[in-house]
MDAnalysis code that builds the backbone (N, CA, C; Angstrom):
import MDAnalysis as mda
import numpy as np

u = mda.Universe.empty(234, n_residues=78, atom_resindex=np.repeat(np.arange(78), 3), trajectory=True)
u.add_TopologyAttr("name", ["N", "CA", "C"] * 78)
u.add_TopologyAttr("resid", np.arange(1, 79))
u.add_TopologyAttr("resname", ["UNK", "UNK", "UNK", "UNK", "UNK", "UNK", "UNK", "UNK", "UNK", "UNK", "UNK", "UNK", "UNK", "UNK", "UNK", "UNK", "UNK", "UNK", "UNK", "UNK", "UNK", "UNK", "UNK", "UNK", "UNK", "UNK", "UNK", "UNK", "UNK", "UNK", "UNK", "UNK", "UNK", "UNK", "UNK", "UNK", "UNK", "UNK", "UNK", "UNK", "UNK", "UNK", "UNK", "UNK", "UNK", "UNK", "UNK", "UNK", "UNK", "UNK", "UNK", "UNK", "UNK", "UNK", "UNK", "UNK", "UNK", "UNK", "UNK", "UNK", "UNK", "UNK", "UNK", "UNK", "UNK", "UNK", "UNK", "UNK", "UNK", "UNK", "UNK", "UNK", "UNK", "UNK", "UNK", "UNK", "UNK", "UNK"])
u.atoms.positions = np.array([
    [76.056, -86.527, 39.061],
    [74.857, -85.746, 39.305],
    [75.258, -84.480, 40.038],
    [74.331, -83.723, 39.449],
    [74.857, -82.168, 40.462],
    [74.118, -81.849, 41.658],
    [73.837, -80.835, 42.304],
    [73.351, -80.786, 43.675],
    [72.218, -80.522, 42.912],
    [71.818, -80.090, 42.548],
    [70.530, -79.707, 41.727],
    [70.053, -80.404, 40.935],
    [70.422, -81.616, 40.819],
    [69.605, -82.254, 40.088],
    [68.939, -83.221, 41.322],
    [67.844, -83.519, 40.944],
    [67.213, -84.798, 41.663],
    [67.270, -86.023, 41.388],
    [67.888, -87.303, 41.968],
    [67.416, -88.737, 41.146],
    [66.553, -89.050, 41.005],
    [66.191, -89.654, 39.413],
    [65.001, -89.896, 39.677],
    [64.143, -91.393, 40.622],
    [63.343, -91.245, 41.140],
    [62.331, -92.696, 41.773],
    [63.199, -93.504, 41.365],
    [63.243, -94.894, 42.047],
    [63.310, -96.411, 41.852],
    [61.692, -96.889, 41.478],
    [62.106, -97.484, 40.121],
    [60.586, -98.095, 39.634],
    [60.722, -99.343, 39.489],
    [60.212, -99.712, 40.409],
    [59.770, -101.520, 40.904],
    [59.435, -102.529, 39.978],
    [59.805, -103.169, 39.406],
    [58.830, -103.594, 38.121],
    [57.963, -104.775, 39.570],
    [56.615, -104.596, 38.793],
    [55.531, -105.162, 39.964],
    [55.557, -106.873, 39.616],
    [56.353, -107.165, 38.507],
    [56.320, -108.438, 38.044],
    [57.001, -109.409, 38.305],
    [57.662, -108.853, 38.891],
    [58.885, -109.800, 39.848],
    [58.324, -110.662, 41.040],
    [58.721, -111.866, 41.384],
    [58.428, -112.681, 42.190],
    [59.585, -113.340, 43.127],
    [60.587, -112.922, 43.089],
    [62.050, -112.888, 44.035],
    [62.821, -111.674, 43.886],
    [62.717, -111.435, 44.929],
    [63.624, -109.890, 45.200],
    [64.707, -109.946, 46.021],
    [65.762, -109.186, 45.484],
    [67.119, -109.080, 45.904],
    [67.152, -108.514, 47.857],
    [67.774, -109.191, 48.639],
    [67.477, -108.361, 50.147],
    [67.549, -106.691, 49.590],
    [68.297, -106.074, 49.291],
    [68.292, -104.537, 48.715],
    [66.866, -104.329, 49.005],
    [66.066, -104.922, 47.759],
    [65.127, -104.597, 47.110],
    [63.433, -105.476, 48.335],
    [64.045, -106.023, 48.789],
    [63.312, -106.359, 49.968],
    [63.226, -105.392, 50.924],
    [64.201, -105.002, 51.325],
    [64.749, -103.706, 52.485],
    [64.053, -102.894, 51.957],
    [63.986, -102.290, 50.973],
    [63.281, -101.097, 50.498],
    [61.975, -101.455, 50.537],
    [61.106, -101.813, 50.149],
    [60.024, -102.185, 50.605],
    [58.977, -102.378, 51.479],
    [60.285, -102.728, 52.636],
    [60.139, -103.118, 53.837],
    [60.007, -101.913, 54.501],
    [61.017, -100.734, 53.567],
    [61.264, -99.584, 54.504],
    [62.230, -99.674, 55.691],
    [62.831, -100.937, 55.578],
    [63.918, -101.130, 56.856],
    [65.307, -101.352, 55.894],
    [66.701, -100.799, 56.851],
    [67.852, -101.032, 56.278],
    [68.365, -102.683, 55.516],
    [69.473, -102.626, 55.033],
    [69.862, -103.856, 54.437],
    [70.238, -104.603, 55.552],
    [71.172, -104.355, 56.871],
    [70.769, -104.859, 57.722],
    [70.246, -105.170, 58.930],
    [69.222, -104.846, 58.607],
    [67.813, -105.412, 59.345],
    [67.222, -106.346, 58.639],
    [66.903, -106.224, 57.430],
    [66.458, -107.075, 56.392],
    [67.763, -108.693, 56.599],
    [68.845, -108.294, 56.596],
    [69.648, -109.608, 57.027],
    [69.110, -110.407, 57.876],
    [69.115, -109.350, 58.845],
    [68.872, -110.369, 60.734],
    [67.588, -111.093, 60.371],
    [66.491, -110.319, 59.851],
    [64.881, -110.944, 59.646],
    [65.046, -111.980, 59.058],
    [66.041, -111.987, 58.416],
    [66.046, -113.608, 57.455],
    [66.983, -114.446, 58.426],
    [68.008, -114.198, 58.446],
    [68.789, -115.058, 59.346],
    [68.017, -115.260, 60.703],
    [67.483, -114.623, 60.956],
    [65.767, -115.208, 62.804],
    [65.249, -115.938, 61.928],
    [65.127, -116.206, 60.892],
    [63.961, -116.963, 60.171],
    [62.728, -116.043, 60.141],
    [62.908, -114.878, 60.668],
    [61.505, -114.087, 60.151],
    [60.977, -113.826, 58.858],
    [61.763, -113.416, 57.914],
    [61.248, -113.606, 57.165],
    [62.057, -114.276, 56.074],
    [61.158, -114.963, 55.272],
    [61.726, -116.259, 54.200],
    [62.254, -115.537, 53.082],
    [63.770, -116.697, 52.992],
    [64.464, -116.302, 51.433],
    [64.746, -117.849, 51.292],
    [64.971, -117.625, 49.830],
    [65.479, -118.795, 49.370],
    [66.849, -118.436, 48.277],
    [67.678, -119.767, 48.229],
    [68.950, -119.397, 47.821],
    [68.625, -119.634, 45.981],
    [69.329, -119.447, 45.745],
    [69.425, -119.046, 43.831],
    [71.135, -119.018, 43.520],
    [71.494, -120.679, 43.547],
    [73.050, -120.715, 43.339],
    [73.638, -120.283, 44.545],
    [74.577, -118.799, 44.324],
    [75.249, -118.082, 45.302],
    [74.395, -117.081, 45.948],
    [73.537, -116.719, 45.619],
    [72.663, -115.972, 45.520],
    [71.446, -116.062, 46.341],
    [70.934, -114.856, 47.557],
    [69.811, -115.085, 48.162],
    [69.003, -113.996, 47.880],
    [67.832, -114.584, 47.569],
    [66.589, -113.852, 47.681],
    [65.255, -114.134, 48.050],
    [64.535, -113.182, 48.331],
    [63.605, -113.167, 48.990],
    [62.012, -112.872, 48.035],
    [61.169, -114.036, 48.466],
    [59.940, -114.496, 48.159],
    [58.961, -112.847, 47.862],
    [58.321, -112.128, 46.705],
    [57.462, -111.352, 47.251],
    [56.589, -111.925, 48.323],
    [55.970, -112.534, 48.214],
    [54.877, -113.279, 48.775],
    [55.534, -113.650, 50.512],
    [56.710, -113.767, 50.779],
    [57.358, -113.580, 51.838],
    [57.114, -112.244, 52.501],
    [57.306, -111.495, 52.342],
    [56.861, -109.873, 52.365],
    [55.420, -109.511, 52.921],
    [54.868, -110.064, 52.557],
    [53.203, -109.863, 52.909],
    [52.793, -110.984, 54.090],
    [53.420, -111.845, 53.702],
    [53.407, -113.115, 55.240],
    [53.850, -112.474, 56.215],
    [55.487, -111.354, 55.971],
    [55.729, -111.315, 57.669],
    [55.134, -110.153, 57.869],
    [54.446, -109.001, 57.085],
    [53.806, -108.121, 57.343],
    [52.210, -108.887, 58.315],
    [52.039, -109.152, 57.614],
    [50.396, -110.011, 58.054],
    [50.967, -110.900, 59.726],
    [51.738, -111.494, 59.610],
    [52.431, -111.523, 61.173],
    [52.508, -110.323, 62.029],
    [52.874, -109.666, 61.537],
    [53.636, -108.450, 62.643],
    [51.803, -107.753, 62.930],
    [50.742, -107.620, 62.049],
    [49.801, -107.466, 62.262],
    [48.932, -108.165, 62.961],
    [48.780, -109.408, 62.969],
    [48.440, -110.082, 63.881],
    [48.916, -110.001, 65.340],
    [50.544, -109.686, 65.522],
    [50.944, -110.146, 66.278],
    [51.073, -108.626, 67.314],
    [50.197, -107.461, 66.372],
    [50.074, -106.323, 66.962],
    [48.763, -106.061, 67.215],
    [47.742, -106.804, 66.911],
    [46.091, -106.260, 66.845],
    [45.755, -106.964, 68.275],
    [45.017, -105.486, 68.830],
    [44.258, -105.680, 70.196],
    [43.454, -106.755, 70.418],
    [43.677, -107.374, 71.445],
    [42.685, -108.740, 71.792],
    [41.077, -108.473, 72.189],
    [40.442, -108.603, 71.932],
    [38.648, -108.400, 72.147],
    [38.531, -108.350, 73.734],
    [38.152, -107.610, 74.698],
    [38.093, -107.880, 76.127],
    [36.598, -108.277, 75.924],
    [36.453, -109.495, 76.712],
    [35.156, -110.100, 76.839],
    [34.542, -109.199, 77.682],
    [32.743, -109.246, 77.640],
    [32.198, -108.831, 78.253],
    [32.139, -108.759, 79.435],
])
C-alpha cells in the first residue's frame, strides 16, 4: 500500500457468534492485551475450540452490561 492510499474498513460479518480475541479487542475498542487479562480475570468469557480460544459475542454485551451496572449512580434516598 502506498502512503496515499487508505485501507479500507474491517467489515464485521454481524453473523458470527465466536470471535477471535483480535476481533473481540476491536470491538471492545481495547488492545489484544487487555482483551487477554479480561479473560484470564475471568472478566470476560471465552471458550476453547481445540487449540484455539474464543470469545462468546454474547460475552461482549454481558461484560459491557457489568461495567454499566457496576458504573450507574446509586438513587440517594430521600
Amino acid at each position: 500500500m502506498h502512503d496515499t492510499q487508505v485501507a479500507a474498513p474491517l467489515v464485521e460479518d454481524p453473523t458470527l457468534v465466536l470471535l477471535t480475541v483480535e476481533e473481540a479487542a476491536r470491538r471492545l475498542r481495547v488492545g489484544r492485551t487487555t482483551c487477554f487479562h479480561l479473560i484470564g480475570s475471568g472478566q470476560l468469557e471465552s471458550v476453547p475450540v481445540g487449540r484455539l480460544r474464543r470469545v462468546p459475542v454474547a460475552a461482549l454485551h454481558d461484560y459491557v452490561e457489568r461495567l454499566r451496572e457496576a458504573h450507574r449512580p446509586t438513587p440517594i434516598a430521600a
